[in-house]
VEXMAR-907783 format. One line per field, with one value per residue (C-alpha): residue in one letter; x, y, z; residue number from 1. Coordinates in Angstrom, 1 decimal, decimal comma, always signed. Each point is the difference from the previous one (the first is absolute). Layout:
REM VEXMAR-907783
type	A ...
X	X ...
Y	Y ...
Z	Z ...
seq	NUM ...
***
This chain:
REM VEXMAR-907783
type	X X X X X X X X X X X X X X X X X X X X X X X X X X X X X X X X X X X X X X X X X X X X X X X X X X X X X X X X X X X X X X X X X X X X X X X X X X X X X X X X X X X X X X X X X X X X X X X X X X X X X X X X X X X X X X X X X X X X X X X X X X X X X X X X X X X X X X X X X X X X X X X X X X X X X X X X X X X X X X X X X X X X X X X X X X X X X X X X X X X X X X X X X X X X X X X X X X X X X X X X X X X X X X X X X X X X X X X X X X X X X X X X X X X X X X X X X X X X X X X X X X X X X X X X X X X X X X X X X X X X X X X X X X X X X X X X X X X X X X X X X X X X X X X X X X X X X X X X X X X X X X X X X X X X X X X X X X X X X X X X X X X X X X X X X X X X X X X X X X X X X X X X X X X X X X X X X X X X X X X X X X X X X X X X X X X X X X X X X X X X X X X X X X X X X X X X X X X X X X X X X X X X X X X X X X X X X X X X X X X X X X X X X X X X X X X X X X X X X X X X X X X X X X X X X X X X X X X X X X X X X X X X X X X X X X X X X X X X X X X X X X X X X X X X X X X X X X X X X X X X X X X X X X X X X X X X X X X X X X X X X X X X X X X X X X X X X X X X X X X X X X X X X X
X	-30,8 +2,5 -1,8 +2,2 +0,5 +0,6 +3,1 +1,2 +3,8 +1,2 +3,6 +0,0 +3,6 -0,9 -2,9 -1,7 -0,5 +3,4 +0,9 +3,7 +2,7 +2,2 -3,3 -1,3 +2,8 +0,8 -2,8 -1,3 +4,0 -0,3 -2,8 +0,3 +0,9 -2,4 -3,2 +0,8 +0,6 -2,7 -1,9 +1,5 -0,8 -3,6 +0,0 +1,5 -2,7 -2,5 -1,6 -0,6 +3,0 -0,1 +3,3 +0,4 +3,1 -0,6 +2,6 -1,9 -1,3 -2,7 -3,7 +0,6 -4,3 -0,4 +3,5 -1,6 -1,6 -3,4 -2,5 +3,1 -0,6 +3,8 +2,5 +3,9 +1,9 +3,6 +1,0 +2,5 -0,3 -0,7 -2,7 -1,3 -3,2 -0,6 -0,3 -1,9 -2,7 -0,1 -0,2 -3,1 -1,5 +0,2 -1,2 -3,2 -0,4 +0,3 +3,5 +2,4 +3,9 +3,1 +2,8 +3,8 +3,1 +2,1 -2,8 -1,5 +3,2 +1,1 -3,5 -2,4 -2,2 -0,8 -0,2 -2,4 -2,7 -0,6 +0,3 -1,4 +3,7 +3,2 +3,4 +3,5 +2,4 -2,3 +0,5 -2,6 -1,5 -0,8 -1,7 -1,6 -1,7 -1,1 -2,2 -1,0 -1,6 -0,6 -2,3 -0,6 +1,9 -1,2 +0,4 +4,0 +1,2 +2,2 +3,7 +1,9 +3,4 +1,9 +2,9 +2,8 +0,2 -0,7 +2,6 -1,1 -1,8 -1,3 +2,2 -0,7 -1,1 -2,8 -0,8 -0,1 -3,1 -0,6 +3,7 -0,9 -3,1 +1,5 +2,9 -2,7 +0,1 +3,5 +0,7 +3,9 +1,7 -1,7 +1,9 -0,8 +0,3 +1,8 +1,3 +2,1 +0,8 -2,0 +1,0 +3,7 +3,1 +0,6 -1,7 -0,4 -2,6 -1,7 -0,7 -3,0 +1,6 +2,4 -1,8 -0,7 +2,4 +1,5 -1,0 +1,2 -3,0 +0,2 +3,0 -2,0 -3,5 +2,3 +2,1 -3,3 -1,7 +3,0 +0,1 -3,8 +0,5 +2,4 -3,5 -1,9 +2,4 +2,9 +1,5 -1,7 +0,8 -0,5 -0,3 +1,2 -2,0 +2,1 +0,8 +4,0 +0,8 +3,1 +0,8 +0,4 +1,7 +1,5 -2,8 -2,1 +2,2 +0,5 -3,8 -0,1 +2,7 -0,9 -3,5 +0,3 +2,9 +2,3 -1,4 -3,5 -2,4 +0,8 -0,5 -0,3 +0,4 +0,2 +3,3 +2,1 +3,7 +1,8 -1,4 +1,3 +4,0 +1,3 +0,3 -3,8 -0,3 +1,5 -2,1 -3,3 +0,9 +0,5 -3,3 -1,8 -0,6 -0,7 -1,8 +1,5 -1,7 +2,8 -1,0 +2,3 -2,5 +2,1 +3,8 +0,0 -0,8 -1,0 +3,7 +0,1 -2,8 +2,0 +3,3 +1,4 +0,6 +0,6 +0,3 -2,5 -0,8 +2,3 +2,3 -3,4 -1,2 +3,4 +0,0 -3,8 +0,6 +2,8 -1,7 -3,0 +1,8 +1,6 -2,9 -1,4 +3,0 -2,1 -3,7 -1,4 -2,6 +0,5 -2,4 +1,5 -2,5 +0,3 -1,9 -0,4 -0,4 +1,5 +1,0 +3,8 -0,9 +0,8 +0,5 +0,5 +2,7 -1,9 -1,9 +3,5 +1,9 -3,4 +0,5 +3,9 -0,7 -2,5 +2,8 +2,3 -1,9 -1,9 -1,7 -1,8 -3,6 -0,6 -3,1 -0,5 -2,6 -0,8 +0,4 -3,7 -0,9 -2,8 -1,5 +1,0 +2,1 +3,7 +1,0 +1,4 -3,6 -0,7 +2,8 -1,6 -3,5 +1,5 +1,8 -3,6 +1,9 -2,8 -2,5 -3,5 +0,3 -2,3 +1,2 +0,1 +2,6 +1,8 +2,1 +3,0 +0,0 -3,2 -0,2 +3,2 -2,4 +3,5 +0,8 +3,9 +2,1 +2,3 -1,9 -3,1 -2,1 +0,1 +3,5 +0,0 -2,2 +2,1 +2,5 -1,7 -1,4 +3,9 +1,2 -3,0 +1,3 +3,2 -0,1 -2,8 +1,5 +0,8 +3,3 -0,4 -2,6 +2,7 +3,1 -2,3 -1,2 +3,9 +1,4 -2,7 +1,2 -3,3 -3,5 -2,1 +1,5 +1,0 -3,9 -1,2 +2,0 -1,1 -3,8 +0,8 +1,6 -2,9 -2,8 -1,3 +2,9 +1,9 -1,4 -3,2 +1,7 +1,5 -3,0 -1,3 +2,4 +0,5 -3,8 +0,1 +3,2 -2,1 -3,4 +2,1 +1,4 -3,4 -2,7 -1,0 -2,0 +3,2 +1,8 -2,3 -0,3 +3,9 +0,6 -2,3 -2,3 -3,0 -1,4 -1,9 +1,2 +0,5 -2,4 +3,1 -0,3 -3,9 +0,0 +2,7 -1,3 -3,4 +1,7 +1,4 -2,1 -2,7 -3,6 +1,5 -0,1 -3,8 +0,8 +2,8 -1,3 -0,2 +2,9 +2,4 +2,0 +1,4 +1,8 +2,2 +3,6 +0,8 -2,6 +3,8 +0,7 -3,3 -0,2 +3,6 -2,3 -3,4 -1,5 -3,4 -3,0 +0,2 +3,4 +1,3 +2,5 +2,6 +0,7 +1,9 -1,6 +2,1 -1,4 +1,9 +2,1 -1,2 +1,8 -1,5 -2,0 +0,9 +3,3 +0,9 +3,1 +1,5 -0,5 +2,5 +0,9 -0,1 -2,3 -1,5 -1,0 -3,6 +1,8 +2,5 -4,1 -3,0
Y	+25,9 -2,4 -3,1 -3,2 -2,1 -3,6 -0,8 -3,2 -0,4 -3,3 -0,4 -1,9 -2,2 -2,8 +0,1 -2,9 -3,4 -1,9 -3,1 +0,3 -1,1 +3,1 +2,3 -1,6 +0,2 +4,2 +1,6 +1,3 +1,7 +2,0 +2,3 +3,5 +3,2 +2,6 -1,7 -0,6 +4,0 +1,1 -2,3 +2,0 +3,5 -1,2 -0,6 +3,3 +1,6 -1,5 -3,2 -3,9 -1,8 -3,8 -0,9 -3,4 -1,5 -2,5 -2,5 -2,5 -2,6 +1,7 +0,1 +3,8 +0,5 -1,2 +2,3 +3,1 +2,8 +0,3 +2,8 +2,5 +3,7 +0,3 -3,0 +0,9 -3,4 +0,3 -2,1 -0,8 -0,1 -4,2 +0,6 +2,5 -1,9 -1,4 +3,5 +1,0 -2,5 +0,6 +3,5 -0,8 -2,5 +3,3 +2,2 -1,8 -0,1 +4,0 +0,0 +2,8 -1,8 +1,6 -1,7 +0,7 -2,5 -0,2 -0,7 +3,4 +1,6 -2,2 +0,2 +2,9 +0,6 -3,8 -0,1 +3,4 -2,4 -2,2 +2,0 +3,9 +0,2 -0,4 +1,2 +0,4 +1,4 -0,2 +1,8 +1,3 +2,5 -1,8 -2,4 +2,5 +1,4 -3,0 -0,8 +3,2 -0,5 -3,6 +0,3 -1,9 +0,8 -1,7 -0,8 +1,7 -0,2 +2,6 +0,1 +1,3 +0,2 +2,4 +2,2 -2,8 -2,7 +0,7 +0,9 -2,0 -4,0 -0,6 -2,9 -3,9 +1,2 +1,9 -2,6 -3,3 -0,6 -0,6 -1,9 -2,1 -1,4 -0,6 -2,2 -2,3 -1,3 -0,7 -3,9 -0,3 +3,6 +3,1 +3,1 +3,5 +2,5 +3,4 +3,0 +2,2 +2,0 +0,9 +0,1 -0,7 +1,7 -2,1 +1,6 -3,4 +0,9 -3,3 +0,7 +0,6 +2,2 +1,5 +3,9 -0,5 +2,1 -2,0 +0,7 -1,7 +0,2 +0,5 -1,8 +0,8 -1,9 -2,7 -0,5 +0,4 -3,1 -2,3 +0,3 -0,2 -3,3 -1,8 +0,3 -2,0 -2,8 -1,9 +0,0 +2,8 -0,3 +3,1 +0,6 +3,3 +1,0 +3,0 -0,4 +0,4 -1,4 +2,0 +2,8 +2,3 -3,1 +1,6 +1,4 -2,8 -1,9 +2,4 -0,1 -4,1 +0,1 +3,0 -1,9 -3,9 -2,0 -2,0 -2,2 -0,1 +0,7 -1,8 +2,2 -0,3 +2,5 +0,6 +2,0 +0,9 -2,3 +3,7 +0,4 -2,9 -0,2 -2,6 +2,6 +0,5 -3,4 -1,4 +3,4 -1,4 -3,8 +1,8 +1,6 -3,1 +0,4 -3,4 +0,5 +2,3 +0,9 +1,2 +0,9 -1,1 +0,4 +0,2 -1,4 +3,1 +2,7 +1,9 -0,2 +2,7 -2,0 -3,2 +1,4 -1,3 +2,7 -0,4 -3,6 -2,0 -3,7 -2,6 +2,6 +1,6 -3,8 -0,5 +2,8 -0,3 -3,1 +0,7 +2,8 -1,9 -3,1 +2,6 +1,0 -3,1 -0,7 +2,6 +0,0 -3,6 +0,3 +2,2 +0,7 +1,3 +1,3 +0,0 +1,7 -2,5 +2,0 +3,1 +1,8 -0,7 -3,9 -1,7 -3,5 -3,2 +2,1 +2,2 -3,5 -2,5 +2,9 -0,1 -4,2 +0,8 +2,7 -2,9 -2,5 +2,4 +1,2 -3,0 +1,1 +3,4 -0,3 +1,3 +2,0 +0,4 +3,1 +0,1 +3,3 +2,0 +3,6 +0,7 +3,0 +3,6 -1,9 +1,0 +2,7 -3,0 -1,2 +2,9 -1,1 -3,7 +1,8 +1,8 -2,6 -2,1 -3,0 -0,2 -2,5 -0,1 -2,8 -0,2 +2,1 -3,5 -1,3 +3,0 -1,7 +0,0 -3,6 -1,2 +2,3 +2,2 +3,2 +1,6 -1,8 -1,2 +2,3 -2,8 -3,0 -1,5 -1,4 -3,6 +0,0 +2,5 -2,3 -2,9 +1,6 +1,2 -3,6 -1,3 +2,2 -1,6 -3,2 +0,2 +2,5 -2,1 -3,3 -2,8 +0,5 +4,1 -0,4 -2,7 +2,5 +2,9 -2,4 -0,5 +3,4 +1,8 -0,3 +0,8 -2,4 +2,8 +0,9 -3,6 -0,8 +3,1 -0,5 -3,3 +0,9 +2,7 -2,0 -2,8 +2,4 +2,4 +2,1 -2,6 -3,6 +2,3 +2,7 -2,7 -1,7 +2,9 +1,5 -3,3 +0,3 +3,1 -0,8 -3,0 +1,9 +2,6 -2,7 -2,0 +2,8 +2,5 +1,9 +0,5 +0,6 +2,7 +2,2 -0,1 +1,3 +2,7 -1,0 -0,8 +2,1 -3,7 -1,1 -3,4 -2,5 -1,4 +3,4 +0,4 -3,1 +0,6 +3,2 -1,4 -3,0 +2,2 +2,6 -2,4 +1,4 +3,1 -0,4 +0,6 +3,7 +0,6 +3,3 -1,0 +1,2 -0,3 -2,5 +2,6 +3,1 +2,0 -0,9 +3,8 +1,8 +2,2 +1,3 +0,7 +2,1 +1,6 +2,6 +0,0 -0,1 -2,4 +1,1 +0,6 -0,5 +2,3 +2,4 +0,4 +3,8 +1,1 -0,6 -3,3 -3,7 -1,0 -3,3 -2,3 -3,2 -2,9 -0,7 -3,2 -0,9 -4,0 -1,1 -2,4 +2,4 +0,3 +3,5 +0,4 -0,3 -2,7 +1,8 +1,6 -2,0 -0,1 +1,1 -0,7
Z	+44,2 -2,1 -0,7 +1,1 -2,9 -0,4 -1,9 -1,7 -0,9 -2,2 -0,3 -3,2 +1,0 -3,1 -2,5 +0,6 +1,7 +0,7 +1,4 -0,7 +2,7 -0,1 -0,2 +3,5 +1,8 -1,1 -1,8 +2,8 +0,9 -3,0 +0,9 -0,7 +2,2 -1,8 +1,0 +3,5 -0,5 -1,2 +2,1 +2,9 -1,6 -0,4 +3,9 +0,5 -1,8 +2,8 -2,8 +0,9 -2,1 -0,8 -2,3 -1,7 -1,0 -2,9 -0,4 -2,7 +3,0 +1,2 -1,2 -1,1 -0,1 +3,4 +1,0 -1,3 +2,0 +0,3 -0,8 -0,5 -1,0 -1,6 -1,1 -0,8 -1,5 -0,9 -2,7 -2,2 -3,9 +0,1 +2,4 -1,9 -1,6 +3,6 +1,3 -2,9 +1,1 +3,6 -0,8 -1,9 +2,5 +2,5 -2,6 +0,2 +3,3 +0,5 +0,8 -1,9 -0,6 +0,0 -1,8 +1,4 -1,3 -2,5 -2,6 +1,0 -1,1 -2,6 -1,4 +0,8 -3,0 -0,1 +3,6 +0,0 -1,8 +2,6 +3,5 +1,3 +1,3 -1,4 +2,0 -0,7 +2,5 +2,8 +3,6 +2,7 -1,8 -3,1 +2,6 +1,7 -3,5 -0,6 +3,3 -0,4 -3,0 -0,5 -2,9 -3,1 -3,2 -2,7 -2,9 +0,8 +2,9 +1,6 -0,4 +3,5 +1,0 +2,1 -1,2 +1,8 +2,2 +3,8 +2,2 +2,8 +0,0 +3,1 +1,4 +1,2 +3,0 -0,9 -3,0 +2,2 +0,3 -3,8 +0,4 +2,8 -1,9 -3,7 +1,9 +1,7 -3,7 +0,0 +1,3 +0,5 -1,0 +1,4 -2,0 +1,2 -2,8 +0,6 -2,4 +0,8 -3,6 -2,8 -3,4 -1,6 -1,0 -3,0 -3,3 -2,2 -2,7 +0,5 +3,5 +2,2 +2,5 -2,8 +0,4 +3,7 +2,0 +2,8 +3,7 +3,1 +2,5 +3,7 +1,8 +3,7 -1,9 -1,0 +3,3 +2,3 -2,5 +0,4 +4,0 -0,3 -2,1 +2,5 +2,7 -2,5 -1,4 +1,9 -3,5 -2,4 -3,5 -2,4 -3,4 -1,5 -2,7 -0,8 -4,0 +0,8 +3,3 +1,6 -2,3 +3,6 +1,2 +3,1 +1,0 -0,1 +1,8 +2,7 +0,6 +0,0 +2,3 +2,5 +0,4 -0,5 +2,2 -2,2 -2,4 +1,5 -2,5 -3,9 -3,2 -3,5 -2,4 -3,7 -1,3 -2,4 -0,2 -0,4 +3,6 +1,6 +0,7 +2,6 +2,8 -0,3 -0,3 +3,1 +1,6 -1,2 +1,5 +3,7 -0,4 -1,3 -3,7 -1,5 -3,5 -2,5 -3,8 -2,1 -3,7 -2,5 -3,1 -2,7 -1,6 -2,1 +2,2 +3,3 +1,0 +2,5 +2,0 -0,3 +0,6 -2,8 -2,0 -3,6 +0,2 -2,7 -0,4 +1,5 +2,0 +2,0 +0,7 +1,7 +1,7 +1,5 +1,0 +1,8 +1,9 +0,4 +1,4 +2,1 +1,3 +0,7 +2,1 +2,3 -0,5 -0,5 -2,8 -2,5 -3,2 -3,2 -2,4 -3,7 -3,0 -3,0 -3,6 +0,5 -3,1 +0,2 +0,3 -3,4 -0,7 +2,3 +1,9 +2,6 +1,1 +0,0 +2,4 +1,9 +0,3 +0,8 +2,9 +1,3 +0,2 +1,1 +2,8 +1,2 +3,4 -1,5 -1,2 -3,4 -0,6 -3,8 -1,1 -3,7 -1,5 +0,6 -1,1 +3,2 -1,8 +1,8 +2,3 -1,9 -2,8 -2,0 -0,8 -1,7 -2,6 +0,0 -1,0 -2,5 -1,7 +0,2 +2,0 +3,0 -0,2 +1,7 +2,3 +2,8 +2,9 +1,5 -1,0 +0,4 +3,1 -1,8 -0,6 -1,7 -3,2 -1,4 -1,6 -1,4 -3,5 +0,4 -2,6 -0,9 +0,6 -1,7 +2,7 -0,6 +0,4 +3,3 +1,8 -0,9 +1,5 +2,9 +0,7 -0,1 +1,9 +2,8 -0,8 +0,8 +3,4 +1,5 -1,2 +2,5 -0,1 +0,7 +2,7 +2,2 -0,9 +1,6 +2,9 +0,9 -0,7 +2,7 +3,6 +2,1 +0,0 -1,4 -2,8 -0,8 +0,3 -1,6 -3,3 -0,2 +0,3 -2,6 -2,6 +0,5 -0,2 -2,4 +0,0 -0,8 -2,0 -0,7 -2,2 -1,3 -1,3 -1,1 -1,7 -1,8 -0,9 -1,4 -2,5 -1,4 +0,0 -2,2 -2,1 -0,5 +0,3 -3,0 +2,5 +2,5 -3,2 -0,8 +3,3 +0,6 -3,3 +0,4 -2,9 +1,9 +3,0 +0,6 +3,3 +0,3 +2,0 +1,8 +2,4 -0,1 +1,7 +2,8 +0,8 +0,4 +2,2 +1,6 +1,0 +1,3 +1,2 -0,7 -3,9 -0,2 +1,6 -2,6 -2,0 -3,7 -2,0 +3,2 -1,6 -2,4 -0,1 -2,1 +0,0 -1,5 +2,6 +1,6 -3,1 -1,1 +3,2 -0,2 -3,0 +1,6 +3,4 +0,4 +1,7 +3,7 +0,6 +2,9 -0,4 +3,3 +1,8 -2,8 -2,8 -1,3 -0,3 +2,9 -0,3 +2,1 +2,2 +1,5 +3,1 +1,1 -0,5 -0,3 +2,1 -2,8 -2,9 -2,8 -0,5 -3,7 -2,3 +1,1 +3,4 -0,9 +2,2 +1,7 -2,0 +5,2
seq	1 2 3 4 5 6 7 8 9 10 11 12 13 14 15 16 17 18 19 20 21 22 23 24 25 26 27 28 29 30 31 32 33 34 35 36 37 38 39 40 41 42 43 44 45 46 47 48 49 50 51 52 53 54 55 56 57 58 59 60 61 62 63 64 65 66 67 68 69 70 71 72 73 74 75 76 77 78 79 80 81 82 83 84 85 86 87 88 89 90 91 92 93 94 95 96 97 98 99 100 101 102 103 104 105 106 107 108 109 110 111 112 113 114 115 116 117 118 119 120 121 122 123 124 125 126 127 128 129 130 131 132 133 134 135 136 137 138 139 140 141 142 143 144 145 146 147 148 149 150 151 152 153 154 155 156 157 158 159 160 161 162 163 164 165 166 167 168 169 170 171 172 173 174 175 176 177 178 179 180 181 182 183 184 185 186 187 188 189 190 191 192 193 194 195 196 197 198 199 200 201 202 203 204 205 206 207 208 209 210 211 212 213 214 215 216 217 218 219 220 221 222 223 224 225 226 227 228 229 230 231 232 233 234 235 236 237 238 239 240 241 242 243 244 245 246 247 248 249 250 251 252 253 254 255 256 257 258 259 260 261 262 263 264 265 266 267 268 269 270 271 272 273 274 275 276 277 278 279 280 281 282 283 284 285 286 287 288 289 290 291 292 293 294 295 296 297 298 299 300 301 302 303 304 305 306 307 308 309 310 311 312 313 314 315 316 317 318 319 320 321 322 323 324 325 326 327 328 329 330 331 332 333 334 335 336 337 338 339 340 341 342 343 344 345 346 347 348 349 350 351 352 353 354 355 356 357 358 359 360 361 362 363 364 365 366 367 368 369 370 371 372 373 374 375 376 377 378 379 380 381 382 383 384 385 386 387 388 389 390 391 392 393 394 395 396 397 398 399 400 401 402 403 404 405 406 407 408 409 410 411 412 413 414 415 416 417 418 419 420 421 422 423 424 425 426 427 428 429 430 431 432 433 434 435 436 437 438 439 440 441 442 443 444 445 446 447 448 449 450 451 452 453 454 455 456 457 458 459 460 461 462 463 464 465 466 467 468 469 470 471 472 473 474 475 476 477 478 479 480 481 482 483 484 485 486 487 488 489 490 491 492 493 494 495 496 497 498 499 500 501 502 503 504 505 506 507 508 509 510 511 512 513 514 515 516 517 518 519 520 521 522 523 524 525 526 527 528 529 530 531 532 533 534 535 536 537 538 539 540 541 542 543 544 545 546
***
């Protein structure tokens, strides 16, 4: 007879203790699908399930499971050393871990050190293999991942329980997450989902969860955590409408400005869309996402902003996300049309993402390795704000993060932050933005940013490691990760702080002991668990990398 086993799941939402503004009020909306999935599967399969979501305001030891047989956490790359702990801390308790998330694809080998399970692409059956098993494997772990995404999710309704409980931790907004595609049909070579086909999943699942939703909530609001929001548009919209009366339930998405003409803007209004996550990225490039073509510089900032304005005519908060230290960034340019499109377009957030190479996550790291322009930081402060890991091609670093810090200054200046107030038309958005800009997306980054520019000004040691001629990292980030991590440092592995920047193309000519083969023979390419709701979908995503 099957033995029942006891199984622990930690959604890993921050990596570490917070006591920021903005994180209170939506860390817990930005859990992930995949564990709630798997949490289900593991129910199916006749085990005990306790999931924890942790948003960064709990007292993550006391959270935890106890006397588990078998513990999955999904994490992305900046929680990475925080899952590498707990998996430790269950390690010596008897537990076996599983690692899912974008680390566990961006990062397998490194990953394989610390955990008896590693998974890519991940559906039932790679599940099902491993309660089977569940057995040590150590010192390498195993490496699984099925041949392609699963068809089929199961939807809200079967997944609310775990919902239900992570939004007790929500005070004010309460955000359900949904997906209804996998994948994208863009091919960027910076991208995440660049090699994963795209899927639409089932219209019935998603039609029978939004009329299950509207029993729960007078007012539900979802978040689509699909990495291109409306590419079947119609079809989409046909199942929003056949299931949910006019404007009943409000949605927020992330999509592609090529997606969203005025017709299917004044459609998403009826049906209650209020937050939309356009990427613009870059003034140089990706013009077939922005639908602008083969406009460059000044032209393709009028233009966006136009459309973006546009769109905000319809959808009252809107996000635009931007890469800093791309390749075809040179000079004060890509930053002052940045600082233009900001006073052009006054009531979008910006979301600024500093160029990061997440190891297997996108064929373009593979040219970064080569060319030896990957640095070791911690994965950390891989969150695509506290630590850049690609060298800038036409920048040194002191004068790309005195860029990066002006930049800061002037969209989260006084003046910026009243022109945003005034140009939004709801109360939410109004107060969200100003939370935003306030917080540590907004005066934080700034402060940091401005930090690091004088650290690499003032500091031989900083110096050093940016330049590549010392390996040495600097105390600056021994010290926040060891902040940060709290009681959990003292279960951090030794050696978890480092890892090598070049392990994807050391692996493109070898294969490492233990590493799984798929059905076929191949080293399958793996995708992300969890998959976060504000990700940028570039290079940056390990997010768009949870």
């Amino acid at each position: 007879m099957k033995r029942t086993l006891r199984i622990g799941i930690i959604d890993l939402v921050t990596k570490g203790p917070t006591r920021a503004l903005f994180a209170r009020v939506m860390n817990a909306n930005l859990a992930s699908i995949m564990p709630q999935v798997v949490g289900v599967w593991c129910e199916q399969e006749g085990h005990d399930v306790t999931l924890v979501c942790y948003t960064g305001f709990e007292d993550l030891i006391e959270e935890l499971p106890k006397d588990v047989d078998l513990v999955f956490i999904g994490a992305f790359t900046e929680a990475a050393q925080t899952a590498y702990a707990l998996s430790a801390l269950f390690r010596s308790r008897g537990a076996v871990t599983v690692l899912g998330g974008p680390h566990a694809r961006c990062y397998p080998d490194d990953a394989r050190l610390y955990f008896d399970y590693v998974v890519g692409f991940t559906d039932r059956g790679i599940i099902h293999e491993i309660l089977d098993d569940c057995s040590q494997h150590r010192p390498f772990g195993v490496h699984l991942a099925a041949k392609q995404q699963p068809s089929t999710l199961p939807g809200i309704r079967e997944r609310w329980k775990f919902i239900e409980r992570t939004l007790r931790k929500a005070p004010l907004i309460k955000m359900v997450p949904m997906l209804g595609s996998l994948g994208c049909p863009y091919t960027c070579a910076f991208c995440i989902d660049s090699t994963v086909p795209y899927q639409p999943l089932d219209f019935d699942v998603m039609k029978d969860d939004l009329s299950f939703l509207l029993k729960q909530f007078k007012r539900p609001l979802v978040g689509w955590h699909d990495p291109n929001f409306g590419v079947r548009f119609d079809d989409y919209m046909n199942a929003i409408e056949e299931s949910v009366p006019p404007n009943r339930i409000d949605f927020i998405a992330e999509s592609s400005l090529s997606l969203l003409s005025e017709p299917r803007l004044q459609r998403m209004q009826r049906n209650g869309f209020k937050g939309l996550l356009p990427g613009v990225e870059s003034w140089y490039a990706l013009g077939e996402k922005s639908r602008t073509g083969e406009l460059k510089g000044l032209e393709k900032v009028r233009q966006v902003s136009e459309h973006v304005n546009t769109i905000l005519r319809y959808i009252p908060y809107v996000q635009t996300n931007f890469v800093l230290g791309l390749d075809d960034d040179e000079g004060p340019e890509p930053f002052e049309l940045t600082k233009r499109f900001v006073d052009m377009t006054p009531g979008a957030f910006p979301g600024y993402s500093l160029l990061s190479a997440f190891g297997e996550a996108a064929p373009l790291n593979l040219e970064y390795q080569r060319a030896n322009r990957v640095l070791p930081f911690p994965f950390h402060f891989l969150d695509n704000n506290r630590a850049m890991n690609v060298k800038p091609k036409n920048y040194s670093w002191p004068e790309f993060y005195g860029h990066v810090a002006d930049l800061g200054r002037h969209t989260f200046s006084g003046r910026a932050i009243m022109r945003r107030l005034r140009a939004n038309r709801m109360m939410v958005p109004k107060w969200m933005n100003v939370v935003r800009a306030i917080s540590s997306e907004g005066f934080g980054r700034i402060r940091y940013n401005t930090n690091i520019h004088r650290l690499l000004t003032a500091d031989a040691e900083f110096r050093r490691f940016y330049a590549q001629e010392s390996d040495q990292l600097p105390q600056f980030y021994k010290d926040q990760v060891r902040r940060d991590l709290g009681s959990l440092w003292q279960h951090l592995p030794a050696g978890a702080l480092y890892h090598d920047p070049n392990a994807y193309l050391k692996s493109t000519t070898q294969l490492s002991p233990g590493l799984r083969k798929n059905g076929n023979g191949a080293v399958p390419h793996l995708a992300p668990l969890p998959l976060h709701p504000t990700a940028v979908p570039a290079v940056v995503a390990g997010p768009t990398n949870h």
